[in-house]
Phi, psi and omega in degrees: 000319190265014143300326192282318177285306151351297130359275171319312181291332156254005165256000164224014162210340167280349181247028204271160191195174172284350158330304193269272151019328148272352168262352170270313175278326161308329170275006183260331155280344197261014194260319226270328180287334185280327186295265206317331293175319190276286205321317194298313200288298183337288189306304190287322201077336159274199177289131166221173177224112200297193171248017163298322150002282190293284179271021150283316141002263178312321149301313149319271175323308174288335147339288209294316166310310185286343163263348159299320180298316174274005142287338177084060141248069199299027130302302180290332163279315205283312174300323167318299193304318186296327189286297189327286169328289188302314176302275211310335159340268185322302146020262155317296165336289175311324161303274159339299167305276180333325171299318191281317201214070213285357173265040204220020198270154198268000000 
């Protein structure tokens, strides 16, 4: 037991920073597109993926990217980076569609 606190103690509070403190409200926005996303399918009753989704997505994801970077973790920058891409993508879709047929807005 007292390893396990030991342990806790030093990964959640001797390396704590302002690093980790951005890594946490990123993953705390990219958790929040999933809250949003349930909420959105309840209120409809199916699945739907509203487009706040995408940009917490884009919040998240770039958070996470700018703390990968300064970790040095290239898994972790190659996957960020990659998502990243695919959210504005959708994005960008959605803008498009929206554009052609502006009565079809949610």
């Amino acid at each position: 037991m007292i390893d396990l606190i030991a342990w806790i103690d030093a990964v959640f509070i001797d390396q704590f920073s302002f690093w980790i403190a951005l890594g946490f409200l990123a993953q705390a926005m990219f958790m929040m597109r999933f809250v949003v996303q349930w909420l959105a399918s309840e209120r409809a009753g199916r699945s739907v993926i509203p487009i706040a989704f995408w940009f917490f997505s884009v919040a998240g994801g770039s958070l996470l990217l700018i703390y990968a970077i300064k970790r040095q973790d290239p898994v972790f920058i190659a996957g960020q980076g990659l998502g990243l891409v695919i959210y504005f993508r959708n994005l960008w879709l959605i803008f498009r569609e929206r554009q052609s047929s502006p009565q079809d807005v949610d």
